[in-house]
N, C-alpha and C positions, 0 to 999 in steps of 0.2 A: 450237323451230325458227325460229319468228318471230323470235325475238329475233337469233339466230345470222345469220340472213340481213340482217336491221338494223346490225348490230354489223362484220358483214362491207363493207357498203356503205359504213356510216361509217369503216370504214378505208381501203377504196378512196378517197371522197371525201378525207378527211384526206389518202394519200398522193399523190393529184394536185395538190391546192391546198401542199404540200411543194413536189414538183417543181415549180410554176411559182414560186414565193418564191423558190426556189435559182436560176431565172433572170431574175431582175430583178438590175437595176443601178443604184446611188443613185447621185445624182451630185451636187455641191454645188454651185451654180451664183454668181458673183461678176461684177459686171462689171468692165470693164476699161478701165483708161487706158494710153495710149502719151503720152509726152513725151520730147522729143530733138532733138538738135541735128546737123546733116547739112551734113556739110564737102566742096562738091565742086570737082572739077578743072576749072570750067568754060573755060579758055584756058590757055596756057604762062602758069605764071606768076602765075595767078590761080586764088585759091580764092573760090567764093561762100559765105556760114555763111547757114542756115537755121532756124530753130527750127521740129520739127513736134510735133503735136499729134496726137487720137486723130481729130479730124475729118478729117486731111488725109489719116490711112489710110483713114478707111471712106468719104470722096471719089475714091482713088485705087481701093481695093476696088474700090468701086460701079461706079464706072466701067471697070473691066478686064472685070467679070461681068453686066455693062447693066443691072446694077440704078439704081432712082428712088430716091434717100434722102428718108426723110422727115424732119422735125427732131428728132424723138427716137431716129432711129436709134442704136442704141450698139454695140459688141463686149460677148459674153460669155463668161466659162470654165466649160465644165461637164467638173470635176474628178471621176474616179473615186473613191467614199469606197472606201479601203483600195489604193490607187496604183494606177496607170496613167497613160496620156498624155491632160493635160487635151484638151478639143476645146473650137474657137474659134467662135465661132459672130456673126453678124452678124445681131443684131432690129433688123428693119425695120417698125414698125406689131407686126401679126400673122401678119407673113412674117420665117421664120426661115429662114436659109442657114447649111449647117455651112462652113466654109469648109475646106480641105485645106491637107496639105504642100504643096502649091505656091501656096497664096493667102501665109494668114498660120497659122504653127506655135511652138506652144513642147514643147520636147523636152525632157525631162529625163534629167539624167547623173548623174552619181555627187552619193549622197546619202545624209546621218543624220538620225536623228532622236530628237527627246528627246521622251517621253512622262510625262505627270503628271496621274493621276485623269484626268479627259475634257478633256485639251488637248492638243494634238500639236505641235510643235515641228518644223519641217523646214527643214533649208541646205540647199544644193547647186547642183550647176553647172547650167547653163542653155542650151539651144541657144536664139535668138530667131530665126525664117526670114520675113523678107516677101517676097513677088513679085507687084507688081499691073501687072504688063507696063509698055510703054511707057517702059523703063531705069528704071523704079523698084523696085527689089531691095534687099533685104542679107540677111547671115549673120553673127551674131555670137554672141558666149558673155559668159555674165554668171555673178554669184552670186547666188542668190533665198534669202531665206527664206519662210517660209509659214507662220502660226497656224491651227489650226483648233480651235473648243470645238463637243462634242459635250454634246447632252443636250437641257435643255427649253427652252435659247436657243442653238440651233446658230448658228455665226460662225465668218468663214473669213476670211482678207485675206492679202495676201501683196506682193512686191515684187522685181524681177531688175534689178540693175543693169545695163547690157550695153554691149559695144563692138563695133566690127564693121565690115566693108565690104560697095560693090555697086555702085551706082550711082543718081544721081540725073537722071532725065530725060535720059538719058543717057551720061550724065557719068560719071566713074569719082569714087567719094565713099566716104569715111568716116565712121560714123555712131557718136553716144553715147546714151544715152539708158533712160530706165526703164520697164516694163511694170509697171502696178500692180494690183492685184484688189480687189475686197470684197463680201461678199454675205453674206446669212441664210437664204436660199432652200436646201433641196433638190427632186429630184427624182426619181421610181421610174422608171424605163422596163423593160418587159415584153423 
């Protein structure tokens, strides 16, 4: 009967430490570059060209949400393993902000993939969304590809071309430009 009641408990235990496995979510984590070039209507007549970079986002970020950057601040993506909507996230130090569809988002649209042993292969369309207030905005769509290898050297990288409009400081402007990824890192969240 001992036994019975041992054997019983180790399946209760087993079937709770189940259920909370089935609720985690891996996530691959990459960081992130922005590069682009930002064409605006600043006078009748006159366009100014810009080249921005990943610092002038997480400057413009920062400063929309009062955050202090430090110099290592960076963006990062933490990509669902098995799809979903990556989320953006801005490390600051040891302060982490998820940022939202109204900071900065990438969306994903229609999309294949090619699978081979533990590599994955993904195209597809791309929404890219900024908004760090103070007329600095856009919306545009790109194509991304994205590697990931799974196994005992997990690796992810990826890359969206994009085009798009919004505004710059104002201004009414058109933006080109690429979002890039790369990372080894995952992550379990409960």
């Amino acid at each position: 009967m001992n036994n019975t009641i041992k054997l019983a408990m180790i399946g209760t235990l087993m079937g709770i430490g189940l259920a909370q496995t089935n609720a985690q979510t891996t996530n691959v984590l990459a960081n992130m570059t922005i590069t682009g070039t930002v064409y605006a209507q600043t006078s009748d007549g006159v366009v100014t060209i810009k080249r921005v970079t990943t610092k002038d986002a997480l400057k413009l970020l920062a400063d929309n949400l009062g955050i202090t950057l430090s110099n290592r601040a960076k963006l990062v993506v933490a990509s669902p393993v098995g799809g979903g909507n990556p989320e953006v996230r801005l490390v600051n130090g040891a302060d982490v902000t998820v940022l939202t569809p109204d900071n900065l988002s990438l969306i994903p649209g229609a999309q294949v993939a090619n699978v081979r042993g533990n590599r994955e292969t993904d195209y597809g369309i791309w929404t890219v969304s900024f908004d760090a207030g103070s007329g600095n905005n856009f919306e545009s769509q790109g194509f991304g590809t994205f590697f990931q290898t799974f196994g005992i050297r997990p690796n992810t990288r990826g890359t969206i071309s994009f085009a798009g409009s919004g505004s710059s400081g104002g201004s009414p402007a058109v933006i080109k430009g690429t979002v890039a990824s790369k990372g080894k890192t995952f992550e379990v969240l409960q």
